[in-house]
C-alpha positions in Angstrom: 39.3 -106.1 24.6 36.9 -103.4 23.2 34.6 -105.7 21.4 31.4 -103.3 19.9 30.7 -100.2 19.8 28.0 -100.1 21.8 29.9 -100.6 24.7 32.2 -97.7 24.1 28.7 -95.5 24.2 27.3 -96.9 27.5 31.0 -95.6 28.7 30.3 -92.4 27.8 26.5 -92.3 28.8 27.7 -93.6 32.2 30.6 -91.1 32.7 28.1 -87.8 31.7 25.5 -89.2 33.7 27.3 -90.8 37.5 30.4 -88.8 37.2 30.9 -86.5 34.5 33.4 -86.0 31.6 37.2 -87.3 32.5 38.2 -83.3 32.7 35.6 -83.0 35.5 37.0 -85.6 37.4 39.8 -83.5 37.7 38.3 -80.8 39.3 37.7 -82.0 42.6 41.6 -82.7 43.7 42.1 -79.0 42.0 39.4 -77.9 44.4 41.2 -79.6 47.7 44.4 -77.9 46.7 42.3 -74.3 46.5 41.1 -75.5 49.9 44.3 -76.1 51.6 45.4 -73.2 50.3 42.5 -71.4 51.7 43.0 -72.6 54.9 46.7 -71.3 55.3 45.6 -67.7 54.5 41.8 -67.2 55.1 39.8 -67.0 58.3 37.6 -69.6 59.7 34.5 -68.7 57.6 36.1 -70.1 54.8 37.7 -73.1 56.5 34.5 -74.0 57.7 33.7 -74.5 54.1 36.4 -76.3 53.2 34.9 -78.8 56.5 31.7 -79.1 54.9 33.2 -80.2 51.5 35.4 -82.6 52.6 32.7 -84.1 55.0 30.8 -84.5 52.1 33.2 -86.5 50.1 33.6 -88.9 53.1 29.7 -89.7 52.9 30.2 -89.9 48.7 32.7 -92.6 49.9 30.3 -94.4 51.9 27.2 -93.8 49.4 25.3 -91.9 51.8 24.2 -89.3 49.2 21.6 -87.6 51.0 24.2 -86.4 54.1 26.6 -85.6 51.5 23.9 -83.0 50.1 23.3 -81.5 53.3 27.0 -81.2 53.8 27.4 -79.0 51.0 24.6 -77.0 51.2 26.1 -76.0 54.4 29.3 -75.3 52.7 27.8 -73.0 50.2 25.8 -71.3 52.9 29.5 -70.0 53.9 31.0 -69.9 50.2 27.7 -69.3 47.9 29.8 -68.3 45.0 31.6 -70.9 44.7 31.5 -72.3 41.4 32.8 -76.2 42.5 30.2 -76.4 45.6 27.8 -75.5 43.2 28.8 -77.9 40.7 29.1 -81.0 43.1 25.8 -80.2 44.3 24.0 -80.1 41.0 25.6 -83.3 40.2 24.8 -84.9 43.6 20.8 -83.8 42.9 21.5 -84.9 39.5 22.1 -88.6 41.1 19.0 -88.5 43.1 17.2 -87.7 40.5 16.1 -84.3 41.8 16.5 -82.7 38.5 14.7 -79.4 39.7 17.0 -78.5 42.0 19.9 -79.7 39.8 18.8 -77.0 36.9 18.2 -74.3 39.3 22.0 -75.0 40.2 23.3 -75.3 36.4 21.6 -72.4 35.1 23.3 -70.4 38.4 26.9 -72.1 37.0 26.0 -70.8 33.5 25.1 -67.5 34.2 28.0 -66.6 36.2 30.9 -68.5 34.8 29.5 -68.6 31.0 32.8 -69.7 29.5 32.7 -72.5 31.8 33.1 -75.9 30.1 32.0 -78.0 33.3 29.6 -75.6 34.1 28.4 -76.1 30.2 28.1 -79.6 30.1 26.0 -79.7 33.6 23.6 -77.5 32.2 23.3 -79.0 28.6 22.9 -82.7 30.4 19.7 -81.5 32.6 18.4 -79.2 30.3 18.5 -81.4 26.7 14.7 -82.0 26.9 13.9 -78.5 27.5 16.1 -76.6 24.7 15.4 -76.1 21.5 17.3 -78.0 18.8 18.9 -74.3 17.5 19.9 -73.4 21.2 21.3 -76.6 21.9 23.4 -76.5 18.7 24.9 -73.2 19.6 25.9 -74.1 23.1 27.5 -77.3 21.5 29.5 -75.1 19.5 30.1 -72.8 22.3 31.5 -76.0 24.4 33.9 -77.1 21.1 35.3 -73.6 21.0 36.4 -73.2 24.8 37.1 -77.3 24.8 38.1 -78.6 21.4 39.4 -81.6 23.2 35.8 -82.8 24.2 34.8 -86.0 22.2 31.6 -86.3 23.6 30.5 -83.1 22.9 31.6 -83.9 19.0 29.5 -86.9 19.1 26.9 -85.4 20.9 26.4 -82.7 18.1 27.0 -84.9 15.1 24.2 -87.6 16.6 21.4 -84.2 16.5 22.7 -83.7 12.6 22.4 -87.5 12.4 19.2 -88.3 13.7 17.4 -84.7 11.9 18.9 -86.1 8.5 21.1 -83.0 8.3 24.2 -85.0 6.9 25.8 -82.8 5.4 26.3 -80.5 9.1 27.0 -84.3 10.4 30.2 -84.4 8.0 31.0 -81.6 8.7 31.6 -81.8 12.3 33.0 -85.6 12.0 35.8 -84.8 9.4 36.5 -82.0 12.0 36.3 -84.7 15.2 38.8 -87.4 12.7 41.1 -84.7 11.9 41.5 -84.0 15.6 41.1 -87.5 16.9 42.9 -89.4 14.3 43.4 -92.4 16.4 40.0 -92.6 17.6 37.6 -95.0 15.9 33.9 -94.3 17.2 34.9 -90.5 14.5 35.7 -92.7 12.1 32.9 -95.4 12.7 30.1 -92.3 12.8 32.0 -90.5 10.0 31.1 -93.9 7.4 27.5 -93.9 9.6 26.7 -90.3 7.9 28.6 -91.4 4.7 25.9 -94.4 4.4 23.1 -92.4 5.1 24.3 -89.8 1.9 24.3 -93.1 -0.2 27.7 -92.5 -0.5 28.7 -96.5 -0.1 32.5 -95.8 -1.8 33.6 -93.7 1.0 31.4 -95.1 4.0 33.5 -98.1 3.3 36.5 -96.3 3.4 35.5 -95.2 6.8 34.3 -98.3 8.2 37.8 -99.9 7.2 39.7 -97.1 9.1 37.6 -97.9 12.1 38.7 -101.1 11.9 42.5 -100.3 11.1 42.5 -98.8 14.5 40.0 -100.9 16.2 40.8 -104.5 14.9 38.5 -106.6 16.9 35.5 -104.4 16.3 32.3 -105.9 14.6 30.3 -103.1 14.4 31.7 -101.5 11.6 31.8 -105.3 10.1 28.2 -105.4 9.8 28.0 -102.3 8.3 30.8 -103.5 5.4 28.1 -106.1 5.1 24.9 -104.1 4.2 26.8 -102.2 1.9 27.7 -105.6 0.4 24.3 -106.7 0.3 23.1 -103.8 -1.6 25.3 -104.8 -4.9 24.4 -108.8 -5.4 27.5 -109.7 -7.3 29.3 -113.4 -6.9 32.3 -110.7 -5.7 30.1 -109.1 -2.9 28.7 -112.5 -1.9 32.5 -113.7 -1.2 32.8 -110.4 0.6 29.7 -110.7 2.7 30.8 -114.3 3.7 34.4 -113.2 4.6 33.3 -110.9 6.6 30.6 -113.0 8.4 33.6 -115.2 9.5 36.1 -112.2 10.4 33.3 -111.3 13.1 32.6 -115.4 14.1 36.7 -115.5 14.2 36.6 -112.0 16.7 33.4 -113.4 18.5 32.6 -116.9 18.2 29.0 -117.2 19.6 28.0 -113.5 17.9 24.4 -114.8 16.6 23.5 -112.2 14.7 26.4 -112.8 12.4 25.8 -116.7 12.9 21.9 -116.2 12.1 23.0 -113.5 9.0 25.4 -115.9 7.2 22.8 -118.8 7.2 20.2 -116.6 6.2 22.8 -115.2 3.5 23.7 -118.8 2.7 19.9 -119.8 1.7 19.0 -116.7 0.0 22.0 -117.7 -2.6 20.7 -121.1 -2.7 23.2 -122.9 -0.8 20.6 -124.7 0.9 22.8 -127.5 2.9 25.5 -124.6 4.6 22.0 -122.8 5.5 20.0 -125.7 7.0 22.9 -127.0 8.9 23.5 -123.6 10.8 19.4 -122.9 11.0 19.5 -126.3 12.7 22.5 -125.7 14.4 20.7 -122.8 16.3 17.3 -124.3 16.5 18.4 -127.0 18.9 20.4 -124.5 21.1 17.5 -121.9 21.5 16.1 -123.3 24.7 19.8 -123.4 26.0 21.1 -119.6 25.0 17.7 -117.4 24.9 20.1 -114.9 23.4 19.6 -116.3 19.5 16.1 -116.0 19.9 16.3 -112.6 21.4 18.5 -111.6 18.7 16.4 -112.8 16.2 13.7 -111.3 17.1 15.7 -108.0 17.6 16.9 -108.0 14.4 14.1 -109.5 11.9 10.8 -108.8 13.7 11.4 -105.7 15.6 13.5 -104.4 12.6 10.4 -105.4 10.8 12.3 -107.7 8.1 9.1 -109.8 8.2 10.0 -112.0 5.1 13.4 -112.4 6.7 12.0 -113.4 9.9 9.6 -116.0 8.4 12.3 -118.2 6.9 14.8 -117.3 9.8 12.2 -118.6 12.4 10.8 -121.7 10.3 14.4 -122.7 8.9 15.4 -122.9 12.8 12.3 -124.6 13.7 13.7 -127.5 11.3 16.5 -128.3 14.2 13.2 -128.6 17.1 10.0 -129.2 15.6 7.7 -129.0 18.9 10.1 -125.7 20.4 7.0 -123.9 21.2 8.9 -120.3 21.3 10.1 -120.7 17.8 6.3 -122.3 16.8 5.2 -118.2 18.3 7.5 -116.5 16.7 6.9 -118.4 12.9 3.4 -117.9 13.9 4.4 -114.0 14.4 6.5 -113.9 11.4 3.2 -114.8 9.1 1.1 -112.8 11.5 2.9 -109.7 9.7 2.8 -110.4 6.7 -0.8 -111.1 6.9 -1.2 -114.8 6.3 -3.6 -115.6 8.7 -3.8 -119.4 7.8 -0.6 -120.0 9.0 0.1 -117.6 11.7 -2.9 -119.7 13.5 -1.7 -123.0 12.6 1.9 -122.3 14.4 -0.4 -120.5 16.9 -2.4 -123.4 17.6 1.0 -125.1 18.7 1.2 -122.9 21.9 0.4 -125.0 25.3 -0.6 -124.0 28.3 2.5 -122.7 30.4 4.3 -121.3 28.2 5.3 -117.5 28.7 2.9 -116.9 25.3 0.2 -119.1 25.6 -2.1 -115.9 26.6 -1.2 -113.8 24.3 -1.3 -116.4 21.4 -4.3 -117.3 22.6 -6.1 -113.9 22.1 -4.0 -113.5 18.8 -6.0 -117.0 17.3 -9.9 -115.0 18.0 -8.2 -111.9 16.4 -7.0 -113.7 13.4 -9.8 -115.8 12.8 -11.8 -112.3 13.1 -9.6 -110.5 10.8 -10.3 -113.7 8.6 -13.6 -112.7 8.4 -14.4 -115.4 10.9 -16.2 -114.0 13.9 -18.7 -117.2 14.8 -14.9 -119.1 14.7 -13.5 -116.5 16.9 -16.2 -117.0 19.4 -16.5 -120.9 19.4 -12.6 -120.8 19.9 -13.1 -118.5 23.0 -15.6 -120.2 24.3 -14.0 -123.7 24.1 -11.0 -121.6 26.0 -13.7 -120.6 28.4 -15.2 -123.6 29.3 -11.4 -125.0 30.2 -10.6 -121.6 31.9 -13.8 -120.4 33.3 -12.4 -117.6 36.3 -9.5 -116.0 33.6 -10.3 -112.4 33.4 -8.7 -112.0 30.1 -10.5 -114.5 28.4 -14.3 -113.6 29.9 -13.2 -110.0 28.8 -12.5 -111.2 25.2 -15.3 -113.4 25.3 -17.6 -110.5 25.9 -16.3 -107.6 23.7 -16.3 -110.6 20.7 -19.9 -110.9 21.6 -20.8 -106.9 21.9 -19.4 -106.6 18.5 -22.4 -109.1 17.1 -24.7 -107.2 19.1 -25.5 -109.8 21.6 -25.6 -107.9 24.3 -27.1 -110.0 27.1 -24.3 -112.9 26.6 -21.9 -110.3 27.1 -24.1 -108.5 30.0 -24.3 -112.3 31.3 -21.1 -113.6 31.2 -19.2 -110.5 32.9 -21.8 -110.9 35.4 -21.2 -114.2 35.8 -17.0 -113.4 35.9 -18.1 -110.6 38.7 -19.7 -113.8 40.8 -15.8 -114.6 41.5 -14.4 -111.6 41.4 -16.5 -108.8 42.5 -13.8 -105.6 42.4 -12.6 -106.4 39.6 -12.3 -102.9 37.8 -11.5 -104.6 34.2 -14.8 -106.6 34.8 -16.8 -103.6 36.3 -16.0 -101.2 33.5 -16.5 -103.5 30.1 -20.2 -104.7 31.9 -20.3 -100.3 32.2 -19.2 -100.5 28.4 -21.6 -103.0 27.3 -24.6 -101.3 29.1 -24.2 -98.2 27.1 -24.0 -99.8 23.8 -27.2 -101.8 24.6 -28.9 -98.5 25.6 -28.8 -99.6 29.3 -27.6 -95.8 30.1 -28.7 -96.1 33.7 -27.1 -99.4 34.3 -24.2 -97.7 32.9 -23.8 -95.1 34.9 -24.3 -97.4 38.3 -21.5 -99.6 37.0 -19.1 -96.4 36.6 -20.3 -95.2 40.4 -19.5 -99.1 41.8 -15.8 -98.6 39.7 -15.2 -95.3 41.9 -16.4 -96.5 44.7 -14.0 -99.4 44.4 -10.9 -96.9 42.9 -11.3 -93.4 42.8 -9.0 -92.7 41.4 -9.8 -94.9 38.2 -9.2 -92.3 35.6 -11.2 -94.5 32.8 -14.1 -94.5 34.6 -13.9 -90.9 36.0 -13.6 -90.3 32.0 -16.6 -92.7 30.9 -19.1 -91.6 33.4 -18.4 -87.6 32.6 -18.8 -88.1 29.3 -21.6 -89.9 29.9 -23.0 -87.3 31.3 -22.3 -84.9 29.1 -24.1 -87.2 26.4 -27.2 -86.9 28.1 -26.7 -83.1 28.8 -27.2 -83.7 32.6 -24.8 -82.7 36.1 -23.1 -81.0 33.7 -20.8 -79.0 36.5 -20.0 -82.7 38.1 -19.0 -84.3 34.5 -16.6 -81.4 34.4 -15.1 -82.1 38.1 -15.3 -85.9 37.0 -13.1 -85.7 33.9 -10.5 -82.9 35.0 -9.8 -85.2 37.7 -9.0 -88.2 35.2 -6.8 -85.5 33.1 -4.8 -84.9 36.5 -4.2 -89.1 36.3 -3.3 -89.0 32.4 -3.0 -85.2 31.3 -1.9 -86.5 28.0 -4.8 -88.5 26.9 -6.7 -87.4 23.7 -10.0 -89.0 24.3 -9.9 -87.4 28.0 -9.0 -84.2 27.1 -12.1 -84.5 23.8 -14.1 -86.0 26.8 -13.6 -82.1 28.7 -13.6 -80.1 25.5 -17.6 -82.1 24.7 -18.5 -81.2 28.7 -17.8 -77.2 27.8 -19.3 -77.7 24.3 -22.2 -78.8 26.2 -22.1 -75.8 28.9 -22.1 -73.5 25.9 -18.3 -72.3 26.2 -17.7 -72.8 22.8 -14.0 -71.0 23.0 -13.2 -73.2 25.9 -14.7 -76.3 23.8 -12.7 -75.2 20.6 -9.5 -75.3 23.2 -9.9 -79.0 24.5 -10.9 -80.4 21.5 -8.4 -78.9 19.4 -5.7 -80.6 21.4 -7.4 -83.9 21.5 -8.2 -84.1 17.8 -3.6 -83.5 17.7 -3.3 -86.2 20.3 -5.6 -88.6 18.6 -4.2 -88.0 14.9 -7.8 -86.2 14.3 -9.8 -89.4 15.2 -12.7 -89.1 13.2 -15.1 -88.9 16.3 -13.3 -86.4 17.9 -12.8 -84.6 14.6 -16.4 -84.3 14.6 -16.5 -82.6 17.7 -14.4 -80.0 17.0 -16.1 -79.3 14.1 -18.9 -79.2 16.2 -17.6 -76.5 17.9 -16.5 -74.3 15.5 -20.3 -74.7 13.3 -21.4 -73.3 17.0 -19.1 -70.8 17.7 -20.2 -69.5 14.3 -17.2 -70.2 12.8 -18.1 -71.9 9.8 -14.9 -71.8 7.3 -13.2 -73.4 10.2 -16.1 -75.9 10.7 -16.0 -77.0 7.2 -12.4 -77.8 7.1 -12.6 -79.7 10.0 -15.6 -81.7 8.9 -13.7 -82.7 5.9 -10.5 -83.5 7.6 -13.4 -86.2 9.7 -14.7 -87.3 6.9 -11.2 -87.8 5.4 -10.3 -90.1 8.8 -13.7 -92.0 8.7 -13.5 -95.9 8.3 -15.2 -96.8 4.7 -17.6 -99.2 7.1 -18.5 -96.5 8.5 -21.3 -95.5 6.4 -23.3 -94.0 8.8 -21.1 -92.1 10.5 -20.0 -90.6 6.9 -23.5 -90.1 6.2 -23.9 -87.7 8.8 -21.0 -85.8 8.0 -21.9 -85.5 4.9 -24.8 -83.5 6.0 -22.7 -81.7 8.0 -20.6 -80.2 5.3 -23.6 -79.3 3.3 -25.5 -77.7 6.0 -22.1 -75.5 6.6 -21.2 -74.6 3.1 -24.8 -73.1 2.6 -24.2 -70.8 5.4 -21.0 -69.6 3.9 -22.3 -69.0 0.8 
């Protein structure tokens, strides 16, 4: 019994991905009937194809992938045109994820057999990420003209109108899909989906009902019904939101999110008795079924209905006071909507053991630093030190807390003091390397970086740090460029990296190559403020001072208002620019 919609789309994920479309499937006895036919009136080259092939469908059998790769790459060594060899083999590189080879193939299938739907598909599938929106709608289109039967492809081109907001092309090609497919409710279901999203709640409705005319024991569409309901609080909608909150409990008995949405529904409209028996209800059965907590915290704190979540979470905690999990996630719940107070009072409840304790524990120093209170934050981590003296995580906490007042030899001494037990460790190494620098300790510094190579060279954080570090002090200015283009080989995509190689060729002088890197870094970083600066930097040097100034401002834009300093010195910046433009 077809119970959600989402299960309907795994189907289809699955099928395009392991097997292809239910037309390709086809295919393959279509091809065994070419080859028998081949072998009664061609000469041994070609049967020796048709060997190949069917020795590599007795390996697919026996999930021996790689043999039945080689088997028909021999085969197309004696039939290379053949568009079905060519296929299987894309889609057999397509399972070992050796996409490469798998494109080569599809774009081979394309260009000769362009009117081919399987060929189409195959080629759309591995090359999604790599076309452009405009491209990939076209060959879409293409697909639906030559295939008007294909359903996936349908929903494949309505979900890119979905997802850019371009509704009105989504309508378009669902009232075409329904139309086609009367009978087939994931059209209807995403035809009220674009409905909803044009506001228009009158015939999303009608939509979502159709689904479930043809679908009867689907919820999906149920839930939608229900946030349309929602939206007009009326006694009449109330009723309707509760009728269908049971239609979906009568379908699926244990569904929580309909279980936790009703009581949550029940004590928003003041029916506080129906809403603390199902809150307590659940509360007592979280530490048997980890799915209401999971779906709690999938619908109210990752769909970041933080007010929601708060009374969901406490209202359950009602049913099991001293449920630790349900004590994090209140604690959470006020954690977002900043109330610091009691985010660290459910904290607090956390014991050791339990799967959050860590992380609740370093939430506690944040919040009481957020709080504004640092000297709280650091006799709570030190209390957690003295009972946990050899845990990395704390000692690292510990130390950055202190760093930030500026007491640099605690922190120097108490990662020290961690390194005594564990003398590799790289987290260890590289904060001590951290806290060296900001105490002026540059020398110190560098050593630490060096010992963190020594130990991992391939440590891309420290390979960063002691580059730039370099760089900083305008010295080995050729090995702070080999030392951070090998961290960009480790994470090519880092924005402080990639500033850290554009500030190595500002300091060589190549001002164009500079402008380059830093350009890219300031995009990566969201134009940090520091590495803002450094563009700027840049262009004021590569004489490029219109350029210079607007990138200045954009810094000064991005600066943190407790930053005086740093502000300060853009601010000199900008004037020392504007005069030479004048």
């Amino acid at each position: 019994m077809k119970k959600c919609l989402v299960y309907v789309l795994l189907v289809f994920i699955l099928s395009v991905l392991i097997a292809g479309c239910p037309r390709l499937k086809q295919t393959k006895k279509d091809y065994e009937s070419q080859i028998i036919q081949k072998e009664q009136n061609k000469e041994d080259h070609d049967l020796s194809a048709n060997y190949y092939y069917l020795e590599s469908r007795i390996h697919i059998k026996n999930k021996d992938y790689a043999k039945a790769i080689e088997s028909l790459k021999k085969a197309m060594v004696k039939d290379p045109d053949s568009f079905i060899l060519t296929r299987d083999l894309g889609r057999l590189y397509l399972r070992e994820k050796n996409n490469k080879k798998a494109l080569e193939l599809a774009e081979k299938l394309v260009l000769k057999n362009p009117d081919n739907v399987d060929g189409l598909l195959l080629f759309v599938q591995l090359k999604k990420d790599g076309l452009d929106e405009k491209e990939l709608i076209k060959i879409l289109n293409r697909i639906l003209s030559l295939d008007p039967e294909n359903k996936e492809t349908f929903l494949r081109l309505a979900k890119i109108y979905i997802d850019k907001n371009d509704n009105t092309e989504a309508l378009v090609v669902l009232k075409k899909m329904v139309a086609r497919f009367p009978d087939y409710y994931v059209a209807w279901f995403y035809l009220g989906e674009a409905y909803l999203a044009e506001k228009q709640y009158e015939l999303a409705k009608i939509q979502y009902l159709k689904t479930i005319e043809i679908e009867p024991d689907i919820v999906e569409p149920r839930f939608q019904l229900i946030k349309i309901f929602s939206l007009q609080n009326t006694p009449e909608n109330n009723q309707k939101i509760l009728k269908t909150y049971n239609e979906i409990l009568e379908i699926e008995p244990n569904n929580y999110r309909a279980q936790l949405g009703m009581a949550l529904h029940h004590y928003k409209n003041n029916n506080k008795v129906a809403a603390a028996t199902l809150f307590t209800k659940l509360g007592q059965a979280v530490d048997s079924d980890s799915r209401i907590i999971m779906t709690a915290v999938n619908e109210y704190i990752s769909g970041k209905k933080y007010e929601d979540a708060l009374i969901v979470f406490s209202r359950m905690l009602k049913g099991d006071p001293e449920n630790q999990t349900l004590n994090f996630f209140t604690g959470m719940a006020y954690e977002e909507i900043e109330d610091f107070k009691n985010a660290i009072l459910y904290y607090l409840k956390i014991k050791p053991g339990h799967s959050q304790y860590k992380k609740t524990l370093l939430n506690i120093a944040f919040l009481y630093q957020k709080s504004g209170k640092t000297q709280e934050a650091i006799n709570y981590l030190e209390n957690k030190y003295k009972a946990f003296p050899k845990d990395i995580d704390i000692i690292i906490y510990l130390a950055s807390f202190y760093e930030k007042n500026k007491a640099w030899e605690k922190a120097m001494g108490l990662l020290k003091t961690g390194l005594v037990n564990s003398p590799e460790n790289t987290s260890l190494l590289f904060r001590l390397g951290a806290v060296q620098d900001s105490a002026g300790f540059k020398q110190d510094c560098i050593s630490t970086m060096k010992k963190i190579l020594e130990i991992d060279p391939k440590d891309a954080s420290a390979l960063n740090y002691l580059g730039y570090s370099y760089a900083d002090l305008d010295i080995n200015l050729d090995e702070a460029l080999l030392l951070i283009k090998r961290a960009l080989e480790i994470k090519p995509d880092d924005g402080y990296i990639t500033d850290s190689l554009g500030w190595v060729y500002y300091k060589r002088g190549e001002y164009e190559k500079a402008i380059q890197y830093l350009k890219k870094a300031a995009e990566l970083t969201s134009f940090e403020t520091i590495i803002t600066d450094h563009l700027g930097d840049a262009y004021h040097s590569a004489k490029k001072f219109k350029k210079a100034l607007d990138t200045y401002k954009k810094a000064i834009t991005n600066a943190k208002d407790e930053d005086k300093k740093k502000i300060a010195e853009l601010k000199k910046k900008i004037e020392a620019v504007q005069k030479k433009i004048k």
